[in-house]
C-alpha positions as CSV (number, residue, x, y, z in Angstrom):
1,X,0.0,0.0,0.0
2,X,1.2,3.5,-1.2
3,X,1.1,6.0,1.9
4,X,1.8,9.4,0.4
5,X,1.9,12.8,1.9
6,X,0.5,15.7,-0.6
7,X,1.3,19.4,1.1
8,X,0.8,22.5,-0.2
9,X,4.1,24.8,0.2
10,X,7.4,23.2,-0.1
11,X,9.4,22.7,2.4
12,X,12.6,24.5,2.4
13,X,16.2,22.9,3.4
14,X,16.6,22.9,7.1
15,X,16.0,20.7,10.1
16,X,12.3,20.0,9.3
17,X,12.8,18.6,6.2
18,X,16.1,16.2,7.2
19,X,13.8,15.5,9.7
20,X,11.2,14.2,7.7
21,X,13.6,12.8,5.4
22,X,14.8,10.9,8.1
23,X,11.4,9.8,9.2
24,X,10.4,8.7,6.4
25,X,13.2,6.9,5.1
26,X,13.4,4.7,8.2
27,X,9.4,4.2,7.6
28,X,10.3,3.0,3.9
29,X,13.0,0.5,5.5
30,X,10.5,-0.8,8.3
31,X,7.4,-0.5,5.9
32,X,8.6,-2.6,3.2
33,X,8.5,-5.6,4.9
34,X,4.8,-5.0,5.9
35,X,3.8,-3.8,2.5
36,X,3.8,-0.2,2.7
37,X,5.9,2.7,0.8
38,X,6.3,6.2,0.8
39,X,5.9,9.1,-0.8
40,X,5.9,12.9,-0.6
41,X,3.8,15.4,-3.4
42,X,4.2,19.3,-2.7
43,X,2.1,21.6,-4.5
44,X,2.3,25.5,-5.0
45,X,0.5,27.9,-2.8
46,X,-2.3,29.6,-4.7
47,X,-1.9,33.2,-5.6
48,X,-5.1,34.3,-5.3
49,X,-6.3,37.3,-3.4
50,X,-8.8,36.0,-1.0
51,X,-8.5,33.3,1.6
52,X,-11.6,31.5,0.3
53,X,-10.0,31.7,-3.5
54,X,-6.8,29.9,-2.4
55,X,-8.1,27.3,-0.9
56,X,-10.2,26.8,-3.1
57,X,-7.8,26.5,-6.2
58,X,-5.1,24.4,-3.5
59,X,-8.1,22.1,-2.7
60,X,-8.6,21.3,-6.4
61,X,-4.6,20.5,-6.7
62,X,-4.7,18.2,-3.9
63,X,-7.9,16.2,-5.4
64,X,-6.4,16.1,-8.9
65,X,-3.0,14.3,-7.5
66,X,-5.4,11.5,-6.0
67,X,-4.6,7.9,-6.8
68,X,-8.6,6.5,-8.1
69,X,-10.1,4.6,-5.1
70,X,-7.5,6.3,-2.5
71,X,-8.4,7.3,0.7
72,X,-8.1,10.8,1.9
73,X,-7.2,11.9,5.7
74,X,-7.2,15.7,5.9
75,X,-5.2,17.2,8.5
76,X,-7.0,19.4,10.1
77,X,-7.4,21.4,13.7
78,X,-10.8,20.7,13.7
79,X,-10.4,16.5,12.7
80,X,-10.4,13.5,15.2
81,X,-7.8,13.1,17.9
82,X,-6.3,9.1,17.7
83,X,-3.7,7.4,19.9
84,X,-0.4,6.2,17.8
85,X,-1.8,3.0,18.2
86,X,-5.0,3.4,16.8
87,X,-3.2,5.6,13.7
88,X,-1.2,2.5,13.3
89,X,-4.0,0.1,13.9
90,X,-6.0,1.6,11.2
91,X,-3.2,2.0,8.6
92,X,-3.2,-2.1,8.9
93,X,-6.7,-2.1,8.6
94,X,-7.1,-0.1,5.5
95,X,-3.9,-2.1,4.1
96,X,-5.1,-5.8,5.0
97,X,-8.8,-4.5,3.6
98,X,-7.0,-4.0,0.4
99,X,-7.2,0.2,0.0
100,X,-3.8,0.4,-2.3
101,X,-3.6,4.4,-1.6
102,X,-4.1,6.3,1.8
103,X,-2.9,9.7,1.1
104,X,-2.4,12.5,3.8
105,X,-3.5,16.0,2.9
106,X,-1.7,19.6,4.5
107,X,-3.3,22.2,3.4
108,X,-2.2,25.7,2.8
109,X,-2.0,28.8,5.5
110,X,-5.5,29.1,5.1
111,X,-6.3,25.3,5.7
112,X,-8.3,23.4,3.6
113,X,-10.7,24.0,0.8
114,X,-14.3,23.0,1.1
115,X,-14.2,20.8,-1.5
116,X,-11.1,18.9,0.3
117,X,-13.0,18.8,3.7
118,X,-15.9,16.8,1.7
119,X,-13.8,14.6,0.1
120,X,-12.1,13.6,3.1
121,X,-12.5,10.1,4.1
122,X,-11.3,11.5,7.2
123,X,-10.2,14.3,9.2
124,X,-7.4,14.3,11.4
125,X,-5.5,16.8,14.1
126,X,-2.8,16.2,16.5
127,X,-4.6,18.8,18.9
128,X,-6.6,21.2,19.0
129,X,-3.7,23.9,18.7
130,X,-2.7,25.5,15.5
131,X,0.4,24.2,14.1
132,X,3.4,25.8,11.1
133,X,2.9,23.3,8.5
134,X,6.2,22.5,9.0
135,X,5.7,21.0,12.0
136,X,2.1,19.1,11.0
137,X,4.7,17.5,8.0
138,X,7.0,16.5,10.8
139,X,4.8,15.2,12.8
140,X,3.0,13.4,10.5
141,X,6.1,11.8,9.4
142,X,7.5,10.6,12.5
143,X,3.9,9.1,13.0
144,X,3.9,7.5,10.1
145,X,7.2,6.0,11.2
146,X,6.1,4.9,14.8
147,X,2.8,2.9,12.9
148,X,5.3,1.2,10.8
149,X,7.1,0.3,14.2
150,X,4.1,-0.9,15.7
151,X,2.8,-3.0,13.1
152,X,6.1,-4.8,13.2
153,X,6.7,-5.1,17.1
154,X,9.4,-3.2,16.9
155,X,10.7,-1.8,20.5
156,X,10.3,2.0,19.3
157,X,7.0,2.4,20.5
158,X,6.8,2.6,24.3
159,X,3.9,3.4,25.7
């Protein structure tokens, strides 16, 4: 199963990206016995002149780079609130259902379009706090790492 991370901005050289360079790599070396890989997408921010415009236009980018049959999770403030555990638990369930793509949208400064939101298979925050999307990649990534850990009872995860 394809695991792929689509973010609008890109994310410039420094710490956070190595960062999730480094999470992610170490996800593609535990994933790959389990089945999974990884990927990252990142699209422009929109240019437009109102808030409601750009996310509009970044919500359409982030639907057209959609695998057909893939599940969405939108990262969102306003989303569910999961344990690792239960991330990981249901990235094995959607993978030993048979869902080939689970894709992980980060929105734009503005958050996420309308369109996006109802798409969304699901929405997802890691608190209720506003977070740099930066950090939400970060985060994400080293999450995405600790599931892959879990699923293969490696000691990483301590709980």
């Amino acid at each position: 199963m394809q695991i792929t991370i689509v973010a609008v901005g890109r994310l410039k050289a420094g710490p956070e990206r190595l960062l999730v360079e480094r999470y992610l790599e170490r996800a593609g070396q535990t994933g790959r016995g389990l089945g999974l890989t990884f990927a990252v997408r990142e699209f422009p921010e929109s240019r437009a002149g109102r808030a409601d415009e750009r996310m509009a236009q970044e919500a359409t980018a982030l639907i057209g780079a959609l695998p057909e049959g893939a599940r969405l999770v939108a990262l969102d403030e306003r989303g569910d609130t999961v344990s690792s555990d239960g991330f990981a638990q249901r990235i094995g369930s959607l993978r030993d259902s048979g869902v080939r793509d689970i894709v992980f949208a980060i929105g734009g400064a503005d958050g996420h379009g309308e369109a996006l939101r109802r798409r969304a298979d699901q929405r997802l925050a890691f608190g209720a706090m506003t977070w740099p999307h930066q950090i939400v990649r970060l985060l994400l990534a080293e999450q995405i790492y600790r599931a892959t850990t879990i699923l293969s009872g490696h000691p990483y995860h301590r709980v």
